[in-house]
Backbone bond lengths (Angstrom), bond angles and torsions (degrees), N, CA, C in turn:
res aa  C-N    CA-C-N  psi(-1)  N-CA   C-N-CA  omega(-1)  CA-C   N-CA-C  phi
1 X - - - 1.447 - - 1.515 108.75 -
2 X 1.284 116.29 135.72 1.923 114.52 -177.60 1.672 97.23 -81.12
3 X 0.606 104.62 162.16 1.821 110.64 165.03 1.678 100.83 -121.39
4 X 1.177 135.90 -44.95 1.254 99.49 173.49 1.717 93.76 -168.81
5 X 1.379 113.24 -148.84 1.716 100.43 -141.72 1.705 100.59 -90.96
6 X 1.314 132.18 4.68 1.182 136.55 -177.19 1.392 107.88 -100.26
7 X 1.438 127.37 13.89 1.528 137.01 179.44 1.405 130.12 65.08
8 X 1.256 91.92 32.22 1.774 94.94 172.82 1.692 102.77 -82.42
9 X 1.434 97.51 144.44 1.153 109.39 164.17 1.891 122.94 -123.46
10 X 1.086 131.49 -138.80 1.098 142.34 163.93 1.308 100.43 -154.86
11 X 1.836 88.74 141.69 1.242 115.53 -164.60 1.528 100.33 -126.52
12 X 1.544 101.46 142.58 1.374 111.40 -165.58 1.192 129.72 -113.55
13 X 1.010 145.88 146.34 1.897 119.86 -179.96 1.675 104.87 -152.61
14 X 1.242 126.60 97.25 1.674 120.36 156.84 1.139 129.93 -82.67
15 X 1.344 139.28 174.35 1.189 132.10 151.55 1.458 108.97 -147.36
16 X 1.215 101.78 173.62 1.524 121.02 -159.54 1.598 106.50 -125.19
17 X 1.521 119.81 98.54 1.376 125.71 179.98 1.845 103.89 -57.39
18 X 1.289 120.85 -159.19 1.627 119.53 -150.56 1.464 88.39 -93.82
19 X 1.559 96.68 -52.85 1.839 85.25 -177.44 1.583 123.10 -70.58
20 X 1.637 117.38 6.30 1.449 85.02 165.30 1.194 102.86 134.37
21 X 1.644 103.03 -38.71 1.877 113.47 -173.05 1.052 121.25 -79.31
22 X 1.764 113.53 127.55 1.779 112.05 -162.86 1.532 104.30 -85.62
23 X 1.281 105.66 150.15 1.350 106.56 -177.64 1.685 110.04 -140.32
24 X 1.871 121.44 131.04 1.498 101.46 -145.06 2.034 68.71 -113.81
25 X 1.702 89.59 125.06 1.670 114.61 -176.19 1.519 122.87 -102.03
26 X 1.276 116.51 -13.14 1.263 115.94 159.39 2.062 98.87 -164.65
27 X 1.269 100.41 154.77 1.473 119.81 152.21 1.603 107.13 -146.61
28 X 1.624 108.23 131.06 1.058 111.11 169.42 1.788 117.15 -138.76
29 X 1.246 110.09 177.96 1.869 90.19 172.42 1.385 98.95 -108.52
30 X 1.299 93.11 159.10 1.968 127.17 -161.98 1.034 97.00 -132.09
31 X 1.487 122.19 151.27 1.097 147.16 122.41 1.709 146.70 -34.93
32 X 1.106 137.10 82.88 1.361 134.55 -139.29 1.606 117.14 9.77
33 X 1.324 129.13 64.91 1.175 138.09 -168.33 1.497 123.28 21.84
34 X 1.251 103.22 45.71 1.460 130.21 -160.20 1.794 95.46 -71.92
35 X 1.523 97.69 138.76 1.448 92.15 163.33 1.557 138.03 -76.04
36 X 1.335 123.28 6.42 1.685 136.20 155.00 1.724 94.57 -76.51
37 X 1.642 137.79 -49.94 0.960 116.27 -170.40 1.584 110.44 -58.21
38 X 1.770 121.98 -60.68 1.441 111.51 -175.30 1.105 111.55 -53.22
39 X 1.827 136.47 -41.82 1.834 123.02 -174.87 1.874 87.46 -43.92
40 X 1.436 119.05 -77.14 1.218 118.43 -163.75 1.731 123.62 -18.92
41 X 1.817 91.44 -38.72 1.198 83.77 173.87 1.455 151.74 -89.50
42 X 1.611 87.87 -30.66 1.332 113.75 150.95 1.686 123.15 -60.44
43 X 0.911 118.58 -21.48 1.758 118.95 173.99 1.200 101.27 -86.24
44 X 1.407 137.41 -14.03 1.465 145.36 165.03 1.341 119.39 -61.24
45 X 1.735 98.71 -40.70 0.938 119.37 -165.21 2.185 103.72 -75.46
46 X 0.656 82.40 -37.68 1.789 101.36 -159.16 1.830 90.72 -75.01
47 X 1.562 114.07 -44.43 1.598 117.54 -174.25 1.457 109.73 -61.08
48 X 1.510 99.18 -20.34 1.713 107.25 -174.34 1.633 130.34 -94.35
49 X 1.697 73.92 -5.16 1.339 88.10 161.39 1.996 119.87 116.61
50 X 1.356 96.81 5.37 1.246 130.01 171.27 1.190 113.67 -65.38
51 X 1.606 110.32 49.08 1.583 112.47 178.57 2.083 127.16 -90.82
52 X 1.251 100.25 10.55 1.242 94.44 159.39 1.982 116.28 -117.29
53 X 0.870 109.26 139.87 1.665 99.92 -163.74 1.358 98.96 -72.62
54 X 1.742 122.62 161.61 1.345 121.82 154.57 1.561 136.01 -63.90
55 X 1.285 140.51 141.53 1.141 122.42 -161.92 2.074 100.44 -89.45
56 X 0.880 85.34 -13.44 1.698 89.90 -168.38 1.766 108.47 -132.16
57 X 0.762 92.17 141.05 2.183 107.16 177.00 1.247 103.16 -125.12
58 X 1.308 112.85 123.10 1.697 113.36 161.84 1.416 117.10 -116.82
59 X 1.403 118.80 129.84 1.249 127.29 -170.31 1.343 119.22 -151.52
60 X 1.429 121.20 171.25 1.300 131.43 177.73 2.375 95.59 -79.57
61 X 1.587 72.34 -169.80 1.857 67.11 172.29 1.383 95.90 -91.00
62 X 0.800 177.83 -34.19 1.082 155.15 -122.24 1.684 111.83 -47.82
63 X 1.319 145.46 88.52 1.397 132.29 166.90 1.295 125.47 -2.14
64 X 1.776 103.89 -72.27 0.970 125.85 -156.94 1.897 119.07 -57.46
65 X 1.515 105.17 -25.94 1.067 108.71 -174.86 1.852 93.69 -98.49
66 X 1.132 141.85 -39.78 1.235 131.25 176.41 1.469 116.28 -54.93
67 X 1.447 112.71 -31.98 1.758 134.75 173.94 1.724 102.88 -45.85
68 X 1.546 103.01 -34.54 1.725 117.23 -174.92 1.174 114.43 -75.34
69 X 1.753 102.48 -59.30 1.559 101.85 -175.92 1.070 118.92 -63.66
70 X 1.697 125.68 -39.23 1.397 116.96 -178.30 1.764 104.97 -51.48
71 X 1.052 127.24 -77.28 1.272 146.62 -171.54 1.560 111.22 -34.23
72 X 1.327 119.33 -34.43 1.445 137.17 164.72 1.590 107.68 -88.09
73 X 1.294 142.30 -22.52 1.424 144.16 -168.40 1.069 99.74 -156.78
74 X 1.176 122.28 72.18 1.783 106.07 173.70 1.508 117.81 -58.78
75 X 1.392 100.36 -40.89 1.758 96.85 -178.29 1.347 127.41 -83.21
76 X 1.591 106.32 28.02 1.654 111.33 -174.67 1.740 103.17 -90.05
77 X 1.712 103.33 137.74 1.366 100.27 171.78 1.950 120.25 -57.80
78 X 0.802 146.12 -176.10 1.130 167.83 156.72 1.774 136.70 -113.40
79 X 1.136 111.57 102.69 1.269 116.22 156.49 1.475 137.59 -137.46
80 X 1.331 113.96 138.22 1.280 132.53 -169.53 1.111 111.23 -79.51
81 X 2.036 123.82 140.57 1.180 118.96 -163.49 1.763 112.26 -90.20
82 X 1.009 117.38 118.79 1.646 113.04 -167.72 1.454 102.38 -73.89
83 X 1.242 129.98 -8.85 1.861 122.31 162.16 1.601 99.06 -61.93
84 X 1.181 130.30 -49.31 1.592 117.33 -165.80 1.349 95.08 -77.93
85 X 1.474 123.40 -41.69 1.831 119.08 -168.72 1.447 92.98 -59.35
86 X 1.030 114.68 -41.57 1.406 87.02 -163.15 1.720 129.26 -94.22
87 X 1.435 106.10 -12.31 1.240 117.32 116.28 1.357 141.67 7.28
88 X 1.562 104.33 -81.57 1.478 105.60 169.85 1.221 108.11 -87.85
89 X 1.293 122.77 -25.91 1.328 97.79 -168.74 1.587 118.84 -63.97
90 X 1.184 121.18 -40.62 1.115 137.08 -173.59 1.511 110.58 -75.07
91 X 1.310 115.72 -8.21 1.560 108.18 166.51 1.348 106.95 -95.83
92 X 1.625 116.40 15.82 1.543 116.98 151.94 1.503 131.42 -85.59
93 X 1.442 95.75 -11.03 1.578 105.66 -169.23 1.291 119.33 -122.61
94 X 1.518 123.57 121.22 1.404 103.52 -165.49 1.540 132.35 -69.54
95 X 1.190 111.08 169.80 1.255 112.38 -178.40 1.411 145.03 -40.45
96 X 1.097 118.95 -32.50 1.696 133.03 159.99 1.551 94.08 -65.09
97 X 1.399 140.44 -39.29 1.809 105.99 -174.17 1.563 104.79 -125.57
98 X 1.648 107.85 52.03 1.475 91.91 159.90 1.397 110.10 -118.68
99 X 1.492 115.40 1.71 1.711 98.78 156.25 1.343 115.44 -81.69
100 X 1.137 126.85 -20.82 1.647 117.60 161.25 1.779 110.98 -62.65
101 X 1.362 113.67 -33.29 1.412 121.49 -164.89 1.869 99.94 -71.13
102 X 1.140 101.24 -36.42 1.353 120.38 178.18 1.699 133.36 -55.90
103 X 1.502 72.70 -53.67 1.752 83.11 168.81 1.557 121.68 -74.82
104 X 1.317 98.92 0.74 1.871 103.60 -161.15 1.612 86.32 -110.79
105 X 1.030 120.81 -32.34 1.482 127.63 165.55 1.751 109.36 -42.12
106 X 0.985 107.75 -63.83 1.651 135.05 -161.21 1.423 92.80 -79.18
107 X 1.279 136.24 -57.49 1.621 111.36 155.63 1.308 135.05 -35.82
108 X 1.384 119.07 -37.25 1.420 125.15 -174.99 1.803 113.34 -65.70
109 X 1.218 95.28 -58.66 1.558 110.03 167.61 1.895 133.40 -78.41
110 X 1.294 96.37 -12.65 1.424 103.71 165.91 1.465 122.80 -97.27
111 X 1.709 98.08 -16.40 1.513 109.03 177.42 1.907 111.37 -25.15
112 X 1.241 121.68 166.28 1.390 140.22 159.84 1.264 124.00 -61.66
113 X 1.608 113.15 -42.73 1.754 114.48 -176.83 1.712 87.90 175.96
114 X 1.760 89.12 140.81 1.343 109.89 -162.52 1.651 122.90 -43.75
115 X 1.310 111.62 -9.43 1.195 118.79 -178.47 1.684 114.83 -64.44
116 X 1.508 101.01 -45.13 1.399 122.84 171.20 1.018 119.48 -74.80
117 X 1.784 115.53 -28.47 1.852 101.22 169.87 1.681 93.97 -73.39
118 X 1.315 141.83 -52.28 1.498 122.85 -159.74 1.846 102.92 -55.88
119 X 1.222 94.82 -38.98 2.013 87.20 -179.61 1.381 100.82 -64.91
120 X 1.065 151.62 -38.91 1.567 137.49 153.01 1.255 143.01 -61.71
121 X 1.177 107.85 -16.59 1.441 132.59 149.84 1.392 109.89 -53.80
122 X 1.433 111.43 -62.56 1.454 119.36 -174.85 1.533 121.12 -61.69
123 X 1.226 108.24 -36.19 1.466 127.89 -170.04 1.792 107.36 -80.70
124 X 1.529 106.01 -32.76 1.895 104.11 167.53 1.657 100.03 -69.99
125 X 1.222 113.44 -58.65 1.346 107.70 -173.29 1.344 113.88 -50.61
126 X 1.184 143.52 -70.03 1.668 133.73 163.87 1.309 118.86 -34.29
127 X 1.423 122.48 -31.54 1.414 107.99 171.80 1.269 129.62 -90.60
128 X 1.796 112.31 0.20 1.582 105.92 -177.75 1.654 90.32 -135.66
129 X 0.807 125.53 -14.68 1.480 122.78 176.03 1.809 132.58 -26.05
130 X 1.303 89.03 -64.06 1.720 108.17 161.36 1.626 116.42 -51.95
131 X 1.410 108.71 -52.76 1.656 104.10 173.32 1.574 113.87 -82.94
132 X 1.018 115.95 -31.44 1.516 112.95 -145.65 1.500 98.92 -133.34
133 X 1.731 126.83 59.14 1.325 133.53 173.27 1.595 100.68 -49.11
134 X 1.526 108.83 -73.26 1.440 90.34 -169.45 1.699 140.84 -49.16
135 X 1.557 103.24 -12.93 1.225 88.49 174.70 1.275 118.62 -90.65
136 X 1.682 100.76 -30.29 1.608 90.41 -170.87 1.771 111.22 -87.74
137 X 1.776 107.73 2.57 1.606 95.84 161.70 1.878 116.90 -73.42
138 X 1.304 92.96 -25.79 1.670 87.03 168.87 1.351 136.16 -76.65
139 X 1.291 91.83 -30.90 2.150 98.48 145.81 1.435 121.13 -51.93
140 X 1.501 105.31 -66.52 1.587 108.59 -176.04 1.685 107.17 -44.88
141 X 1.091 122.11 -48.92 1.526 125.41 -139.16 1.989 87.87 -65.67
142 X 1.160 102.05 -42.10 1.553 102.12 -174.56 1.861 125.39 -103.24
143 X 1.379 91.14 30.70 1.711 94.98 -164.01 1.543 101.30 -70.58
144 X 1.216 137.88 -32.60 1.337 127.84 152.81 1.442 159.17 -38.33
145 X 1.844 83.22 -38.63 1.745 98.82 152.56 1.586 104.14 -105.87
146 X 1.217 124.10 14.72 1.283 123.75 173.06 1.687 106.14 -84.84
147 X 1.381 117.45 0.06 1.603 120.56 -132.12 1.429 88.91 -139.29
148 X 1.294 139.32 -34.28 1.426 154.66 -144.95 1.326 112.33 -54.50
149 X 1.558 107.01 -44.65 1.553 121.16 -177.90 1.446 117.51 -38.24
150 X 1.412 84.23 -55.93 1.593 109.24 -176.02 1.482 130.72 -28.03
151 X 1.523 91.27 -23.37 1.527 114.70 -170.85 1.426 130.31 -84.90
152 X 1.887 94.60 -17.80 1.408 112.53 -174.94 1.677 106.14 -102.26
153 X 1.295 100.81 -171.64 1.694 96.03 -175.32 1.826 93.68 -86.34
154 X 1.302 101.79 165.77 1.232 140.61 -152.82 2.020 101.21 -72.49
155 X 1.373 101.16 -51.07 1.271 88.24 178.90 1.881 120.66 -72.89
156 X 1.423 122.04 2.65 1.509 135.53 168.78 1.199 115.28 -55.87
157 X 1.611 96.28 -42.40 1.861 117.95 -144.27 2.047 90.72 -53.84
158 X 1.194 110.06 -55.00 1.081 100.46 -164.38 2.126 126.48 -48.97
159 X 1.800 103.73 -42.24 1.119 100.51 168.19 1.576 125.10 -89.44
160 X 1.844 106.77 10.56 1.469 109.40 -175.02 1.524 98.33 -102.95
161 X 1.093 129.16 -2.48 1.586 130.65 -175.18 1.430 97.99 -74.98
162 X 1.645 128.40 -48.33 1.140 108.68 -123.99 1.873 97.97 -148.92
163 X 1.239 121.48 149.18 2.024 108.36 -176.91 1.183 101.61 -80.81
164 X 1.576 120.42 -9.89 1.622 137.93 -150.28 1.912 98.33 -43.57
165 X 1.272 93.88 -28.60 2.042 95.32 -172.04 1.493 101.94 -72.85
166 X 1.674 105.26 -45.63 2.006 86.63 156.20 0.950 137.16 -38.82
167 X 1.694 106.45 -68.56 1.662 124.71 175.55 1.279 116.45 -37.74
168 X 1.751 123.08 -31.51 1.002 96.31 -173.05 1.807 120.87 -118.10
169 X 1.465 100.95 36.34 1.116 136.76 176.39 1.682 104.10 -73.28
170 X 1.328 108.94 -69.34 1.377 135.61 -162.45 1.572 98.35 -80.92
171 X 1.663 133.30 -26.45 1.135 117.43 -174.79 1.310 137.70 -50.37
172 X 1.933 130.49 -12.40 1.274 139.47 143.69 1.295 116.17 -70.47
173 X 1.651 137.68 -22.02 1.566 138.08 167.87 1.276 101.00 -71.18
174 X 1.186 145.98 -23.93 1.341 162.51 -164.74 1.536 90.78 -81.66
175 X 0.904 97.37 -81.35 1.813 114.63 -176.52 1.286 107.87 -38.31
176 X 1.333 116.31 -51.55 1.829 129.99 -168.75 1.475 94.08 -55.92
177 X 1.290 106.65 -81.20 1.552 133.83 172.34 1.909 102.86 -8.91
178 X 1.386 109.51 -64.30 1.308 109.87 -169.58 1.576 103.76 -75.97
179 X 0.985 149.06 -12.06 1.411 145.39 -149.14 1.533 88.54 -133.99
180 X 1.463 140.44 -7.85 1.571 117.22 -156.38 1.580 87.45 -135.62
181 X 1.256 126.71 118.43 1.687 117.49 160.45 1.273 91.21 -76.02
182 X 1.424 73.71 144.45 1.775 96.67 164.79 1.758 111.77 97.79
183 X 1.219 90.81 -25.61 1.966 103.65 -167.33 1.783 100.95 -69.30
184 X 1.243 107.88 116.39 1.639 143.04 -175.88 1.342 112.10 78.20
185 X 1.291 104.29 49.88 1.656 105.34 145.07 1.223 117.74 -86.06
186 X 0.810 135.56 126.52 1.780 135.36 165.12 1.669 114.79 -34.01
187 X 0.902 122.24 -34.92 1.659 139.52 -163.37 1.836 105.21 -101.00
188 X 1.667 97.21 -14.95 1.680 92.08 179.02 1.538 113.63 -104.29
189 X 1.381 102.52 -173.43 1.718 94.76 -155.37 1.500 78.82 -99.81
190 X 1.017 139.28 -27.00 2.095 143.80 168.08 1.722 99.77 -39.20
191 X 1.455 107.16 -13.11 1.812 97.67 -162.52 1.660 97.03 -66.47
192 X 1.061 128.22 162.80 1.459 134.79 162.37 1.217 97.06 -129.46
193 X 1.551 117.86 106.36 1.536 131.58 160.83 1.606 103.22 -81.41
194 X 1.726 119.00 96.18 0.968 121.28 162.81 1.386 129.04 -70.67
């Protein structure tokens, strides 16, 4: 969410204890999701007592915030959120074949065990490749952290696939935001200091 015209945003961070249960551990406001804002946050994170690292990060691409975690966790796995991948990808392909593009998507990541997401992996790429480089180079480029889940146990997969448990945090600030001038300025009474 921006808060106002100098690019602050809010920045978000959950995590997910062993069994499963999400837990939302910091929101703060940032600076165009700048990578000094996430260290900030993550060094917040660690002063507070955040002394064992996470094994896994799930995120959009954004660089700037992966630029953090590595540098703060180098040895944390990585995965990319397939709501935004797929997202873009599909705003590469026109409209008549992205509900086919879609469903071949949703195989890859819903697959059973990683063996079956790479055979679906493989099988979008051969089928849109020739027409549709850009989308499926933006698949390829990240099929590894596209893949990451895979690695953990089975009942994760669902909140390690995807930021969607953010997204759908913010989906009434979203709402506010569009219907309220003024709503997330820091200085207005619309702000919600979470």
């Amino acid at each position: 969410m921006r808060l106002d015209s100098d690019r602050q945003c809010i920045l978000v961070m959950m995590g997910a204890t062993a069994n499963g249960k999400k837990e939302l551990i910091a929101v703060e406001d940032g600076y165009r999701e700048s990578k000094e804002s996430w260290q900030t946050l993550l060094r917040d994170l660690k002063a507070k007592g955040l002394s064992i690292p996470p094994s896994i990060a799930t995120g959009d691409g954004a660089l700037r915030f992966w630029a953090a975690v590595r540098e703060e966790w180098p040895n944390i796995d990585e995965q990319h959120c397939w709501k935004h991948k797929t997202a873009n990808m599909l705003d590469k392909m026109p409209k008549g074949i992205q509900s086919r593009a879609k469903s071949m998507i949703h195989d890859i990541y819903q697959a059973e065990t990683k063996v079956a997401a790479n055979k679906a992996f493989d099988a979008f790429i051969n089928e849109f490749e020739i027409k549709y480089k850009g989308a499926v180079g933006c698949l390829k480029k990240d099929r590894d952290a596209l893949l990451t889940f895979y690695d953990y146990p089975a009942q994760h997969w669902i909140h390690l696939r995807t930021t969607n448990p953010i997204e759908s945090i913010f989906a009434t600030v979203r709402l506010r935001t569009k219907k309220t001038q003024g709503c997330g300025s820091p200085n207005s009474n619309a702000y919600y200091g979470l």
